[in-house]
Backbone of each chain as ProteinMPNN parsed JSONL, in Angstrom:
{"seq_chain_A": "XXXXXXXXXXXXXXXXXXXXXXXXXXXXXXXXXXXXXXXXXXXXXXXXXXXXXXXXXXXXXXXXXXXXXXXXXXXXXXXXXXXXXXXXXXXXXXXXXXXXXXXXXXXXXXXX", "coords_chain_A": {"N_chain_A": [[119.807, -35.468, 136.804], [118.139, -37.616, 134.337], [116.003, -37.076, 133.561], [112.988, -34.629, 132.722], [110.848, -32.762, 133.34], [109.218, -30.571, 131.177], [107.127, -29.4, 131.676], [106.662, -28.61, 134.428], [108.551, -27.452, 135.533], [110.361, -24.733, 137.154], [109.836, -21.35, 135.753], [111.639, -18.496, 134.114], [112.636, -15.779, 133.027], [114.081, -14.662, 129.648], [114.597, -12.822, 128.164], [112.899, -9.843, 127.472], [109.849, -10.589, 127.43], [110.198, -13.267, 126.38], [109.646, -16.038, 127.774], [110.102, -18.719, 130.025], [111.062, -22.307, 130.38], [114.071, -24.127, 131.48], [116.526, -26.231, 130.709], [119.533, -28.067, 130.897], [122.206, -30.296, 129.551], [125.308, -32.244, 129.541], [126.455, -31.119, 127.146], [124.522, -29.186, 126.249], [122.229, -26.865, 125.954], [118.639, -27.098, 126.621], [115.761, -25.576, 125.831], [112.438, -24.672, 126.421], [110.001, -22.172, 125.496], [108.197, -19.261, 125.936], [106.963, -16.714, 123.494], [106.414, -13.122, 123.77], [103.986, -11.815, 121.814], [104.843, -9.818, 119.243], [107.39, -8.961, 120.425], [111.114, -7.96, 119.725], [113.906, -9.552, 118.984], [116.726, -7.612, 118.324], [119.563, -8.232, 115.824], [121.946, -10.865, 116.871], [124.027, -12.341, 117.986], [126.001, -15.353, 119.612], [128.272, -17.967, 120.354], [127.472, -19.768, 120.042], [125.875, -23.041, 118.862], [122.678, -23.296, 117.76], [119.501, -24.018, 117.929], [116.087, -23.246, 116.75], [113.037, -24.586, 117.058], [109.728, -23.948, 115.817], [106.882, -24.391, 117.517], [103.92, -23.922, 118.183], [102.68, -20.435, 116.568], [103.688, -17.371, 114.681], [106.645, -16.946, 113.862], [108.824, -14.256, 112.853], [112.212, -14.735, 111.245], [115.485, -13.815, 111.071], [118.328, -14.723, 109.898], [121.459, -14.21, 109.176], [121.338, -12.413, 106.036], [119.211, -13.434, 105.435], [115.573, -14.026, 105.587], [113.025, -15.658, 106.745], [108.924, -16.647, 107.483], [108.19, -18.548, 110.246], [106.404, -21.327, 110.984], [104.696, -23.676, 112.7], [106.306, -27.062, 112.743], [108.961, -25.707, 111.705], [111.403, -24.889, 111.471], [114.955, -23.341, 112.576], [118.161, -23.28, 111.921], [120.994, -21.924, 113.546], [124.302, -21.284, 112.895], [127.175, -20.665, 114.947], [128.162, -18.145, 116.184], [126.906, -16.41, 113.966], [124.911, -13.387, 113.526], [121.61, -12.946, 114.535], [117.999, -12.461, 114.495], [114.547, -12.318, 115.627], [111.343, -11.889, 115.232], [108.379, -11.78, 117.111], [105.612, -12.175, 115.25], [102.926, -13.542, 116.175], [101.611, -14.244, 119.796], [104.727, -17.067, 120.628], [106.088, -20.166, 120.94], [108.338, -22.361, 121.415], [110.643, -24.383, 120.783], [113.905, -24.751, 121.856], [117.419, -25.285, 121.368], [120.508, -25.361, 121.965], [124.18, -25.597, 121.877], [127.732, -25.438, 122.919], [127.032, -26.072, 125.907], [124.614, -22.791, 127.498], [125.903, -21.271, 129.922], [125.363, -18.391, 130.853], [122.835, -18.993, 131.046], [122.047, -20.336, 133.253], [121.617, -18.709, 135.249], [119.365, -17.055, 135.39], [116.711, -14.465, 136.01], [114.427, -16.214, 137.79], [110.762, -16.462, 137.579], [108.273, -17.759, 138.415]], "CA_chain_A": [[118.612, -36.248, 136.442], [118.603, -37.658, 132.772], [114.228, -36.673, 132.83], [112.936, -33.358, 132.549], [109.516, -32.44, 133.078], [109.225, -28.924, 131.155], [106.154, -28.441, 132.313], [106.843, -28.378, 135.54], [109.924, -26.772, 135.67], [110.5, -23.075, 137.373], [109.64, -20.307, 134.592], [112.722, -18.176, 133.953], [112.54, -15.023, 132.352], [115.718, -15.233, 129.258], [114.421, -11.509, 127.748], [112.146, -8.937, 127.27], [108.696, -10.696, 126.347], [110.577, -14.158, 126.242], [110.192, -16.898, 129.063], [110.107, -20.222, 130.043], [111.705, -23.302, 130.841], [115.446, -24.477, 130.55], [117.531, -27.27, 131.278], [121.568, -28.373, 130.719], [123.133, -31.733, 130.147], [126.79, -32.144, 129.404], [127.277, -30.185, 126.213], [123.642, -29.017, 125.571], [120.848, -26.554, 126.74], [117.632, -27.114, 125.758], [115.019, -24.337, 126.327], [111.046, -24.437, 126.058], [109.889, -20.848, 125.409], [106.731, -18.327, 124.9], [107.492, -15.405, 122.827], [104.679, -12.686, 123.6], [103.355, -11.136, 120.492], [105.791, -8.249, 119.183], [108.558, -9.055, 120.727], [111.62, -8.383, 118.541], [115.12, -9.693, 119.928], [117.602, -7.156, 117.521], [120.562, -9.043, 115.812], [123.023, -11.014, 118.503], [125.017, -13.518, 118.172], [127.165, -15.987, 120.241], [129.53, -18.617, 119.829], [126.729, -21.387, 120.652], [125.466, -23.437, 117.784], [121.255, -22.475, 117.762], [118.339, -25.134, 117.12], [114.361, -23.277, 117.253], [111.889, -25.515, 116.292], [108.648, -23.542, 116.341], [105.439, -25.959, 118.062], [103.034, -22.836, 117.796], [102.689, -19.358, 116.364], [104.505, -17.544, 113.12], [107.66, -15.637, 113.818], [109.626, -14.021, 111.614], [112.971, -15.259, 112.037], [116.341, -13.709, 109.819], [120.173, -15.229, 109.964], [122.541, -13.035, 108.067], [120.515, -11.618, 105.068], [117.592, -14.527, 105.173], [114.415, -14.322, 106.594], [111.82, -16.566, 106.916], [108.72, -16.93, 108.216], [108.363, -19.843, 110.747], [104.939, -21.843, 111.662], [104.465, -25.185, 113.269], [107.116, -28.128, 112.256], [110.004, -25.493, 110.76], [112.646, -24.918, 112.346], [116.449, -22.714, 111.698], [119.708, -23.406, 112.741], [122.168, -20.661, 113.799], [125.809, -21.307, 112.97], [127.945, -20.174, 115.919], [128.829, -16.649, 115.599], [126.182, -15.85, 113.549], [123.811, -12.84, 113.736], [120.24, -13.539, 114.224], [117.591, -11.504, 114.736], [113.982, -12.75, 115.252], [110.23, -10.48, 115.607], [106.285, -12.647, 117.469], [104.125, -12.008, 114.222], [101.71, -13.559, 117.216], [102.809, -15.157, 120.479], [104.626, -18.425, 119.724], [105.977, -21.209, 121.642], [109.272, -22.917, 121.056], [111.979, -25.406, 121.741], [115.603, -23.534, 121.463], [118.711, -26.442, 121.789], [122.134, -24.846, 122.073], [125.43, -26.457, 121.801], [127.425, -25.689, 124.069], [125.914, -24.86, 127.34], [124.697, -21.576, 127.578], [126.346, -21.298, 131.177], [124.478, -17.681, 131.466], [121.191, -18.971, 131.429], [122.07, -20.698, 134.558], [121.365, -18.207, 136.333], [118.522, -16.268, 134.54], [115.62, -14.76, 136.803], [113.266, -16.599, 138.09], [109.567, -15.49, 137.746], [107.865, -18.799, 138.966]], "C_chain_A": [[118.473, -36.311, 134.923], [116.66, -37.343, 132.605], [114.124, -35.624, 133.187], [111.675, -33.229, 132.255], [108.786, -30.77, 133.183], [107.766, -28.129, 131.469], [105.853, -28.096, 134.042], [108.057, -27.619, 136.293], [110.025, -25.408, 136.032], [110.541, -22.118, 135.85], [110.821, -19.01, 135.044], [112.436, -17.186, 133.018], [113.99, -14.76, 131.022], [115.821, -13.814, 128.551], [113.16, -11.147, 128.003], [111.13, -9.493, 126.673], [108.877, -12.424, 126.016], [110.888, -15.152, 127.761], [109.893, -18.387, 129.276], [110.641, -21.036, 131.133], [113.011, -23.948, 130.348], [115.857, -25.265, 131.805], [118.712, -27.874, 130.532], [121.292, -30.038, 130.94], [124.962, -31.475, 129.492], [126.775, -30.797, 128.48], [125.985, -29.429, 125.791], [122.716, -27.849, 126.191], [119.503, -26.256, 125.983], [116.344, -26.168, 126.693], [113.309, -24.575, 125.766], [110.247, -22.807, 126.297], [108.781, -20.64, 125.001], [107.101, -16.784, 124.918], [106.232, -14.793, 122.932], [104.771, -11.702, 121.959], [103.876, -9.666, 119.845], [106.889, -8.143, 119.975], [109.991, -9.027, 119.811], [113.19, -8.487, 119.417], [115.888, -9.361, 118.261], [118.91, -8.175, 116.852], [121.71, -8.814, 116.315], [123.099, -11.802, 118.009], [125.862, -14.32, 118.896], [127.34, -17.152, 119.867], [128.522, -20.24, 119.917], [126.091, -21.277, 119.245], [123.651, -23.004, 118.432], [120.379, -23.154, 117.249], [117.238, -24.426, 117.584], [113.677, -24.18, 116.321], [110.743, -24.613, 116.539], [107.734, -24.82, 116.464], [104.457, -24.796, 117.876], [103.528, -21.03, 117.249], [103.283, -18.807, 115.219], [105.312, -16.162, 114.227], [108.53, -15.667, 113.014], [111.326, -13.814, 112.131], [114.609, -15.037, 110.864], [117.601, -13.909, 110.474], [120.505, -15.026, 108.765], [121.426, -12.373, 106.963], [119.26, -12.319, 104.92], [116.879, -14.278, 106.234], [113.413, -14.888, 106.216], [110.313, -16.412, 107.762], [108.006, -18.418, 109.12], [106.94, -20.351, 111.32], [105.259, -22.816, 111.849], [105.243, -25.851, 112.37], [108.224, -27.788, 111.641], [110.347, -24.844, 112.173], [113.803, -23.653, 111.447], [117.384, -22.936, 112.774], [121.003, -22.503, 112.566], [123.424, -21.251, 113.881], [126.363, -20.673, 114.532], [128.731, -18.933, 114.844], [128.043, -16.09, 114.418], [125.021, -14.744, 113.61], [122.649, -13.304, 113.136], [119.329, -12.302, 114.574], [116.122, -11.943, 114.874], [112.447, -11.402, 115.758], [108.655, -11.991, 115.45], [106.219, -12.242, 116.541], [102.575, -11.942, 115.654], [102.29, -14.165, 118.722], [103.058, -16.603, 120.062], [105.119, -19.11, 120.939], [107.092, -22.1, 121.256], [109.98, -23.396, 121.503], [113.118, -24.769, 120.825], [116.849, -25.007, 122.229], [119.955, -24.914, 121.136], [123.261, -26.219, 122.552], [126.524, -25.158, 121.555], [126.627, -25.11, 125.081], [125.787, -23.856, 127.193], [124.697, -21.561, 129.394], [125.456, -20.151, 131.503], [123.167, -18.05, 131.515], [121.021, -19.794, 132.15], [122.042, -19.831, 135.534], [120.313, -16.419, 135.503], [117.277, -15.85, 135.692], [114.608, -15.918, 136.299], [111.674, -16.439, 138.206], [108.561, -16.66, 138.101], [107.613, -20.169, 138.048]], "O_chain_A": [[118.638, -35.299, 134.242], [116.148, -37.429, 131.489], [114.964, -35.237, 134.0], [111.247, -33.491, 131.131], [108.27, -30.087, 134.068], [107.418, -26.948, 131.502], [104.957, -27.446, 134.581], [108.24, -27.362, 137.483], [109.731, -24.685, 135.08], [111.371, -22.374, 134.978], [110.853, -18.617, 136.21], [111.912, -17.642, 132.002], [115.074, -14.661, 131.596], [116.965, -13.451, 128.277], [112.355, -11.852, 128.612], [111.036, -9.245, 125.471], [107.925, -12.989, 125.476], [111.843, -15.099, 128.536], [109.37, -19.049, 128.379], [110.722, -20.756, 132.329], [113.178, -24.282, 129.175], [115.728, -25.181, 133.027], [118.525, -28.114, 129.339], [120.688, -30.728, 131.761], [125.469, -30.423, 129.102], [127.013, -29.669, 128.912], [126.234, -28.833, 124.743], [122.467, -28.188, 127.348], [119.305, -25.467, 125.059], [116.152, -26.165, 127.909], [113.143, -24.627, 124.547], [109.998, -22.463, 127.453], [108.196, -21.267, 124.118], [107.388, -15.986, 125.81], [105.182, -15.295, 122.529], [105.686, -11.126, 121.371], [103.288, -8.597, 120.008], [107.314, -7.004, 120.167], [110.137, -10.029, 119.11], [113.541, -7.689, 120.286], [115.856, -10.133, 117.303], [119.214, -9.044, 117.669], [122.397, -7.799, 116.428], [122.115, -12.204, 117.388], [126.958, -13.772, 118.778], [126.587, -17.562, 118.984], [128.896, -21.412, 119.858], [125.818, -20.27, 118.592], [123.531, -22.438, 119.519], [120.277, -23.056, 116.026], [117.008, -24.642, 118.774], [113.816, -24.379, 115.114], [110.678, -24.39, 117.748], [107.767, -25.872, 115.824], [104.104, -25.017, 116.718], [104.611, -20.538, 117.569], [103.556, -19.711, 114.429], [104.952, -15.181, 114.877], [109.035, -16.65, 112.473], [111.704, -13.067, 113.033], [114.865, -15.888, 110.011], [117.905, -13.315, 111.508], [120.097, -15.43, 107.676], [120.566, -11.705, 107.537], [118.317, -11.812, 104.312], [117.214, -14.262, 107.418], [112.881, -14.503, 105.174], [110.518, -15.988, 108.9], [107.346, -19.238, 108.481], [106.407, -19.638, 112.171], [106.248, -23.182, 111.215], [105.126, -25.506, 111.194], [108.843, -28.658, 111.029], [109.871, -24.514, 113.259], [113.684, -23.205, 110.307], [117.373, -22.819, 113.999], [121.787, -22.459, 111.618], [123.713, -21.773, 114.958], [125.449, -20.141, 115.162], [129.321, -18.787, 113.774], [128.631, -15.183, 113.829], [123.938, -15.303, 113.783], [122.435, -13.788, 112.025], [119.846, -11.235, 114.906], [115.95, -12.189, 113.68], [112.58, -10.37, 116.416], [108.188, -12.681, 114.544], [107.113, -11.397, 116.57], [101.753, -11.083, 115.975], [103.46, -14.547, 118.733], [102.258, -17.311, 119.452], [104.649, -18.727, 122.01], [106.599, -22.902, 120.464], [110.267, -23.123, 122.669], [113.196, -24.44, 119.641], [116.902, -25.435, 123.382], [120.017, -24.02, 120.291], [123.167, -27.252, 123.214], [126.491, -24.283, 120.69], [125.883, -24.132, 125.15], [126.78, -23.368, 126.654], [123.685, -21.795, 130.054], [124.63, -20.437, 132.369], [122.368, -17.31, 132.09], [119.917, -20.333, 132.075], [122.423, -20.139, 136.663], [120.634, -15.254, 135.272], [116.814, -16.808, 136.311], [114.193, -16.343, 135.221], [111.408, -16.221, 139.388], [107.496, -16.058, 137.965], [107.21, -21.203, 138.579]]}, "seq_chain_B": "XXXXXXXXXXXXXXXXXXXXXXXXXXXXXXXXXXXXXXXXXXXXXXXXXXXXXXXXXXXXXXXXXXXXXXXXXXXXXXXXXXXXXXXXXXXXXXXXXXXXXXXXXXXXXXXX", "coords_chain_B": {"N_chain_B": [[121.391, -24.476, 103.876], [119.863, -22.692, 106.599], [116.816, -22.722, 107.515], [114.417, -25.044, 107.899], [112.125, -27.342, 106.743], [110.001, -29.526, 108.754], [107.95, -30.789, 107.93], [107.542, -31.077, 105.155], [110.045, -32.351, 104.34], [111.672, -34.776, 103.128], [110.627, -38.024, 104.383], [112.247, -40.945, 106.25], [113.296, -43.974, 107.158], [113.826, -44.505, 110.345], [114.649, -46.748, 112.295], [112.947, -49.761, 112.676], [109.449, -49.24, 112.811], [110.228, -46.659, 113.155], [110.031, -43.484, 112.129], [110.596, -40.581, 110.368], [111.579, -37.22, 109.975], [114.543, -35.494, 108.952], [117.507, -33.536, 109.746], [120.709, -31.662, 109.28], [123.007, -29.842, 111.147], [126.195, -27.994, 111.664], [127.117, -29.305, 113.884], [124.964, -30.456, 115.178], [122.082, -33.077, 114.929], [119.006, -33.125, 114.161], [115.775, -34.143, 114.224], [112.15, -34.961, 113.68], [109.833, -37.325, 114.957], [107.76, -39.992, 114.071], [106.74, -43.283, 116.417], [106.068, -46.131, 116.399], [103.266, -47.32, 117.884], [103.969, -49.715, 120.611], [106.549, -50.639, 119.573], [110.09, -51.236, 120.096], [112.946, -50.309, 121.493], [116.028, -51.994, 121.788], [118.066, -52.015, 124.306], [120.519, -49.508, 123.824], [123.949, -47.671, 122.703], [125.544, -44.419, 122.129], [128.476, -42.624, 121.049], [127.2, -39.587, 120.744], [125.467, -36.959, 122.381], [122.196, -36.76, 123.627], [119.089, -35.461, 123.342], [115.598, -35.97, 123.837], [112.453, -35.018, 123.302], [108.952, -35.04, 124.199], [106.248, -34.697, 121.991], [104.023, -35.782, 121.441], [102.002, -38.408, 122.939], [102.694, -41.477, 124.929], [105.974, -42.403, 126.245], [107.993, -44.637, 127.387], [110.883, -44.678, 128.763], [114.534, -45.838, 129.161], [116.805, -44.844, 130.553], [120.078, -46.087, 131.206], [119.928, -47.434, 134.546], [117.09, -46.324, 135.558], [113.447, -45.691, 134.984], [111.229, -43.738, 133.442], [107.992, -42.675, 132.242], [107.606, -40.961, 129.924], [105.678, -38.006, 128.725], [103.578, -35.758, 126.974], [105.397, -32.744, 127.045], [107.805, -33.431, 128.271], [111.232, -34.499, 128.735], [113.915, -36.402, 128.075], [117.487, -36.755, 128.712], [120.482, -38.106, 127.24], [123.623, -38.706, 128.459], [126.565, -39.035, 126.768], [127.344, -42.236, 125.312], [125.886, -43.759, 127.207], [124.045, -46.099, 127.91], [120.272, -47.173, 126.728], [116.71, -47.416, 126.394], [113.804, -47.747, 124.482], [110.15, -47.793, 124.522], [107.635, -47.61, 123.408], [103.995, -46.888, 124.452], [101.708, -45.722, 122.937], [101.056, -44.274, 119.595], [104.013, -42.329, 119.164], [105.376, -39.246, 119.242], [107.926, -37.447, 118.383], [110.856, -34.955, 119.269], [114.215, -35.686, 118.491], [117.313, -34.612, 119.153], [120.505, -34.024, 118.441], [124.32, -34.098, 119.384], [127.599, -34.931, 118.776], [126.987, -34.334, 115.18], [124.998, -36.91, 113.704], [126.272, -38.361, 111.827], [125.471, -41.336, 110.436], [122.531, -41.102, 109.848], [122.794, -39.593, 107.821], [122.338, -41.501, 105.713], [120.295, -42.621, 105.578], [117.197, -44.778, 105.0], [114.631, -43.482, 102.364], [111.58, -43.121, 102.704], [109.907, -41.645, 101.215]], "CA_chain_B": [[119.947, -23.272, 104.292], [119.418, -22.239, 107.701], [115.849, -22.787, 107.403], [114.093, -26.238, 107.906], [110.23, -27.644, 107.38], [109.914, -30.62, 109.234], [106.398, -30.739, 107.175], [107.564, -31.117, 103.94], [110.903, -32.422, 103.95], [111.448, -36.481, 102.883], [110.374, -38.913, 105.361], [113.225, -41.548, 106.184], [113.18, -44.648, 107.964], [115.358, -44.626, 111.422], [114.419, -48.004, 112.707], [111.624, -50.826, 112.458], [108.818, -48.527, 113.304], [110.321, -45.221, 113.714], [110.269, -42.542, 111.039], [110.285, -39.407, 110.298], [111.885, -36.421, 108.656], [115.773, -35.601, 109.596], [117.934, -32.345, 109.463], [121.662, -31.511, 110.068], [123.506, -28.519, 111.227], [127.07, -27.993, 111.6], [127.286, -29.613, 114.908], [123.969, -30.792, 115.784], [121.421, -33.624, 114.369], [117.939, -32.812, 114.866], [115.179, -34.892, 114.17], [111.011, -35.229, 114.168], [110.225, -38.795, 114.661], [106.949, -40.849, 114.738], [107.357, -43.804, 116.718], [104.314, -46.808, 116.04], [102.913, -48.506, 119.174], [104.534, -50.999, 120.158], [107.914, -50.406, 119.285], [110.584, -51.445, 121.269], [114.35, -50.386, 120.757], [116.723, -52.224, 123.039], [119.244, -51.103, 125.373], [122.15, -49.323, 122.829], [124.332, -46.417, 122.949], [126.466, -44.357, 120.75], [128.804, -41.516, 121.376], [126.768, -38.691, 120.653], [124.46, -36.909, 123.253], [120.533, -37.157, 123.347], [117.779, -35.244, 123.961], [114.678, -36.628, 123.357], [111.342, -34.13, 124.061], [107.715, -36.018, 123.81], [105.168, -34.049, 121.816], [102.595, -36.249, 121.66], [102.113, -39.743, 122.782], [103.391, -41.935, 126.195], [106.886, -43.118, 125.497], [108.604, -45.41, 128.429], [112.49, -44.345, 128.213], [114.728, -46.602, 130.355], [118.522, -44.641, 131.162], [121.077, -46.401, 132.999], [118.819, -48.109, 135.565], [116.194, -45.576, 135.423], [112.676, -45.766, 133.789], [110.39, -43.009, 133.535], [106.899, -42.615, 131.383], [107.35, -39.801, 128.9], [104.413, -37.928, 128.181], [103.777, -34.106, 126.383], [106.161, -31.41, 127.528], [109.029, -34.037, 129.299], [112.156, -34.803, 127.826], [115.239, -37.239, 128.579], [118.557, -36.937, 127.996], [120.899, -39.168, 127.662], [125.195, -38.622, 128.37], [127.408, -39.581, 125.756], [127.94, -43.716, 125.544], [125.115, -44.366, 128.078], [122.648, -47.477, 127.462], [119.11, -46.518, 126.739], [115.948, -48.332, 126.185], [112.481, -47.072, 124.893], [108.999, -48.434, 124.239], [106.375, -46.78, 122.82], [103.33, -47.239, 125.217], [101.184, -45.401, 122.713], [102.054, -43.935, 119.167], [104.339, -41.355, 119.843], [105.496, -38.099, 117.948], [109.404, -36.404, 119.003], [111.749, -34.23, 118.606], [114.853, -35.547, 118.917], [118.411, -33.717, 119.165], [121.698, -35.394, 118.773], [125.438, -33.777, 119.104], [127.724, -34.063, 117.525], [126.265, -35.214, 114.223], [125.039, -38.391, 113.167], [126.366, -39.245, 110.348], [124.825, -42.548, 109.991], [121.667, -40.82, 109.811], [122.399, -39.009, 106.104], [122.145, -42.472, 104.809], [118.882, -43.836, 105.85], [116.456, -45.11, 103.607], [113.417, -42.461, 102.187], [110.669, -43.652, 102.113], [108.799, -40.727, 100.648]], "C_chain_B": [[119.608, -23.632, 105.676], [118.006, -22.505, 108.023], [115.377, -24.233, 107.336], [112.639, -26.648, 108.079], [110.543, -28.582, 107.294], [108.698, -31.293, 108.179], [106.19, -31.479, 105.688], [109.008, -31.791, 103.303], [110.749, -34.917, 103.93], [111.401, -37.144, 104.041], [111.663, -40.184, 104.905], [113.03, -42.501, 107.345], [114.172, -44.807, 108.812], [115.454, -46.294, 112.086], [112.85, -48.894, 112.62], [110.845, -50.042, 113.189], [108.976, -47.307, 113.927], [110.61, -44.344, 112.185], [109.889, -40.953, 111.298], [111.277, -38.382, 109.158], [113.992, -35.588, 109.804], [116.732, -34.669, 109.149], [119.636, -32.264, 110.023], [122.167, -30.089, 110.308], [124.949, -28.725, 111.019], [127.793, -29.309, 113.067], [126.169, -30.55, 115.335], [123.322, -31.993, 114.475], [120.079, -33.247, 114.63], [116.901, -33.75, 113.552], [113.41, -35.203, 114.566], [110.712, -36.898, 113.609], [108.634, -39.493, 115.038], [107.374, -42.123, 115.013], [105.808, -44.737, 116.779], [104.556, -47.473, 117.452], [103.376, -49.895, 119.216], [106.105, -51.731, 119.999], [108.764, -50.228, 120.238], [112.065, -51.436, 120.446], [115.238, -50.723, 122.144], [117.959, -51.487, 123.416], [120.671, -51.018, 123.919], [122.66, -47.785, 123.236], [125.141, -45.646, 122.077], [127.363, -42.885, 121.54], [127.932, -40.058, 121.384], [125.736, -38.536, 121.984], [123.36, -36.539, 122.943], [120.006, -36.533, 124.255], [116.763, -35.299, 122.841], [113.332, -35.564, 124.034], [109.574, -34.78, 123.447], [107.021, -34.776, 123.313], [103.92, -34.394, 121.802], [102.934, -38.056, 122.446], [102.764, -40.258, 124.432], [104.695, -42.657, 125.513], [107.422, -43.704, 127.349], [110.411, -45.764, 127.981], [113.437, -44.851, 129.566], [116.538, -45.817, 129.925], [119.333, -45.146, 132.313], [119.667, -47.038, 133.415], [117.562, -47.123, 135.611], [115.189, -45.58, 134.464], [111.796, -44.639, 134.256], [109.246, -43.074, 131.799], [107.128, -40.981, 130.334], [106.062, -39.307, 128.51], [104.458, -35.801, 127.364], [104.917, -33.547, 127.271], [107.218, -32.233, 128.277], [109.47, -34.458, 128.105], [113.394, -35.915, 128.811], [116.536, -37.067, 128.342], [119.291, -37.698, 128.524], [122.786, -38.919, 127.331], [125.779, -39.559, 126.894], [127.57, -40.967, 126.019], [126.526, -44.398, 126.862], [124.061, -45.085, 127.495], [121.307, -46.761, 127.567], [118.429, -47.126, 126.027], [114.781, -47.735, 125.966], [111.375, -48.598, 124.25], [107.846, -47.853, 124.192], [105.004, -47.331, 123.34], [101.886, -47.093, 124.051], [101.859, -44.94, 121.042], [102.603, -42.277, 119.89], [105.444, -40.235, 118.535], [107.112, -37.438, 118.473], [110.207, -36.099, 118.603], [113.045, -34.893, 119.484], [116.859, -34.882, 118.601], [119.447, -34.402, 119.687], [122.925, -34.286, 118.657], [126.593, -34.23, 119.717], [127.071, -34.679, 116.587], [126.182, -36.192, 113.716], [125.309, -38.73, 111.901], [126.031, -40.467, 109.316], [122.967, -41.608, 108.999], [121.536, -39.561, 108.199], [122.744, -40.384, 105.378], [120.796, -43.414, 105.033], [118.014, -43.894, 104.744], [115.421, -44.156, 103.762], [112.626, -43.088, 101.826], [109.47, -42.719, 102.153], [108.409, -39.459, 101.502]], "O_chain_B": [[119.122, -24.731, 105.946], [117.948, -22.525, 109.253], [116.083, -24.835, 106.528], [111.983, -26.462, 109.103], [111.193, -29.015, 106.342], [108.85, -32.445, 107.773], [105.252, -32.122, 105.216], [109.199, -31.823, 102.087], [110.085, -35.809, 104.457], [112.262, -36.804, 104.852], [112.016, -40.408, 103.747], [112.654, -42.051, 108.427], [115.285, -45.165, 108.427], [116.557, -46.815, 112.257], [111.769, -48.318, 112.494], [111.252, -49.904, 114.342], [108.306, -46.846, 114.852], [111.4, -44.731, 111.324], [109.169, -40.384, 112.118], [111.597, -38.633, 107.996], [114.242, -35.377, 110.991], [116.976, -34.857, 107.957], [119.875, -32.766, 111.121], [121.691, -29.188, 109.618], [125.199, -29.616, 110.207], [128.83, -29.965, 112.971], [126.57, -31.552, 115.929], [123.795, -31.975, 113.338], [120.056, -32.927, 115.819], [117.202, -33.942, 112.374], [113.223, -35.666, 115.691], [111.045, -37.498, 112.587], [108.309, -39.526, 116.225], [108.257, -42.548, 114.268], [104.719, -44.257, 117.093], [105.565, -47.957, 117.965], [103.304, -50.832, 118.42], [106.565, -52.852, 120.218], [108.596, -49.405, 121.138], [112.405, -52.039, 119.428], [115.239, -50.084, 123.196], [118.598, -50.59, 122.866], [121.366, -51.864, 123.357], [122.019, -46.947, 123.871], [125.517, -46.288, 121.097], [126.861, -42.25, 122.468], [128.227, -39.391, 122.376], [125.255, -39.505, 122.572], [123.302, -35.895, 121.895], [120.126, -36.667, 125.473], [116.801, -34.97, 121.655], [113.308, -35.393, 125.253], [109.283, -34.852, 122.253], [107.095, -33.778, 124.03], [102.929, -33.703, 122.039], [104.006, -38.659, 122.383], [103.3, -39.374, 125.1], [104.605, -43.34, 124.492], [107.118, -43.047, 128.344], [110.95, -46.617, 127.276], [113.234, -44.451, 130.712], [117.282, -46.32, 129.083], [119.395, -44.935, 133.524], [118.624, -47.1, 132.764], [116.712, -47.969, 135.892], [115.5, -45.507, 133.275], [111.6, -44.561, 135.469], [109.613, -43.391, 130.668], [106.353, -40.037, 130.489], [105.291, -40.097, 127.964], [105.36, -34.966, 127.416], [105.198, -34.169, 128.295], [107.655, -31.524, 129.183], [108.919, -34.711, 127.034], [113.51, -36.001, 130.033], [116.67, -37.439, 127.176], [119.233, -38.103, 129.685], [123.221, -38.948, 126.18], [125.304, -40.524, 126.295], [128.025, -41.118, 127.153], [126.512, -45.585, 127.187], [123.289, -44.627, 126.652], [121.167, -45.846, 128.378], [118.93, -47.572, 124.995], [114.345, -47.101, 126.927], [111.619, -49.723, 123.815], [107.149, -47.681, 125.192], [104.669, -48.34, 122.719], [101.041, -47.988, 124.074], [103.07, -45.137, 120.946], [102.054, -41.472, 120.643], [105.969, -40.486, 117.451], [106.823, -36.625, 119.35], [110.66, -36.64, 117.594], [113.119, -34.804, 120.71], [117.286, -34.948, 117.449], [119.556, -35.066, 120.717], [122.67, -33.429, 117.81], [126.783, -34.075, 120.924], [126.455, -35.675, 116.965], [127.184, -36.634, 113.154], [124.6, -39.312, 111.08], [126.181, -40.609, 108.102], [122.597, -41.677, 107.827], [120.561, -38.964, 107.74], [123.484, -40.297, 104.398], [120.5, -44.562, 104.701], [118.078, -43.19, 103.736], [115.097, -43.818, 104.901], [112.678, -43.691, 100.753], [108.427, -42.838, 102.796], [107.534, -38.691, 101.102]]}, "name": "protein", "num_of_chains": 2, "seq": "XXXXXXXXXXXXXXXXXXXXXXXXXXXXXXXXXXXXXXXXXXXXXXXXXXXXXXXXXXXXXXXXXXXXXXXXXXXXXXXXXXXXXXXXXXXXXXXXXXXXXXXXXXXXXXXXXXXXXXXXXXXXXXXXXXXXXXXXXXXXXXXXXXXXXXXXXXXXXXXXXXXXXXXXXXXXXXXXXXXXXXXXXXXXXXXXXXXXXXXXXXXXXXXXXXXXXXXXXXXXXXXX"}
């Protein structure tokens, strides 16, 4: 189906504090996410290119020695094979594109 | 720089009534785009693949034979080379996400 209605979409747990909504097309997966408040995902890396856009909240958000922090309309883009590392400030709310598929988060629990 | 404000970065015209502000990665295009009422882009296609996610606004996105109403939180995507048709019901505000990168799109005109 080329439409996608992320608000209706099964909620998917993808970490610790991190959940949502995700959907795949050919080469892509695009993810709608709420980060709860203190959540800090340590630095990880994989081979998938990495688009967040934050839409609400400030998190603080560092690739390789830079960190930023991110509020409404900014964005960072993760090289492939880059460590990242990001920490809620408050909870936030974000769209996450990957290139390519992230094949494991085809099969990520389910939490409704 | 890894880092990107949609907020603050030059506004650039993408087509007769679409603008916005326009970012690349290594791989990826990404893109916030207002789109004025009204605005009608006919059926075209290009190699790269498309997702398109509504943040504000009704957009009417026609894939392949398929039309659906876009509204907050739904997105479209669209396969590599496939025809695609929108029309802005309302104005409309989106993020959209192109790979691999558009290259056309580091020559558009700034208009401020």
């Amino acid at each position: 189906m080329p439409f996608i209605n992320f608000n209706n979409l099964e909620r998917v747990k993808v970490w610790e504090g991190i959940t949502g909504t995700v959907a795949h097309s050919d080469t892509m997966t695009y993810a709608r996410l709420r980060i709860k408040k203190g959540t800090v995902l340590q630095p990880h890396s994989h081979p998938h290119e990495q688009w967040t856009h934050l839409l609400e909240g400030r998190l603080s958000f560092t690739i390789g020695d830079e960190t930023q922090i991110l509020e409404h309309g900014m964005a960072a883009h993760i090289p492939s094979n880059v460590p990242h590392k990001i920490e809620a400030l408050t909870e936030c709310f974000v769209i996450d594109c990957f290139t390519p598929v992230r094949e494991e988060f085809k099969k990520l629990e389910v939490i409704g």
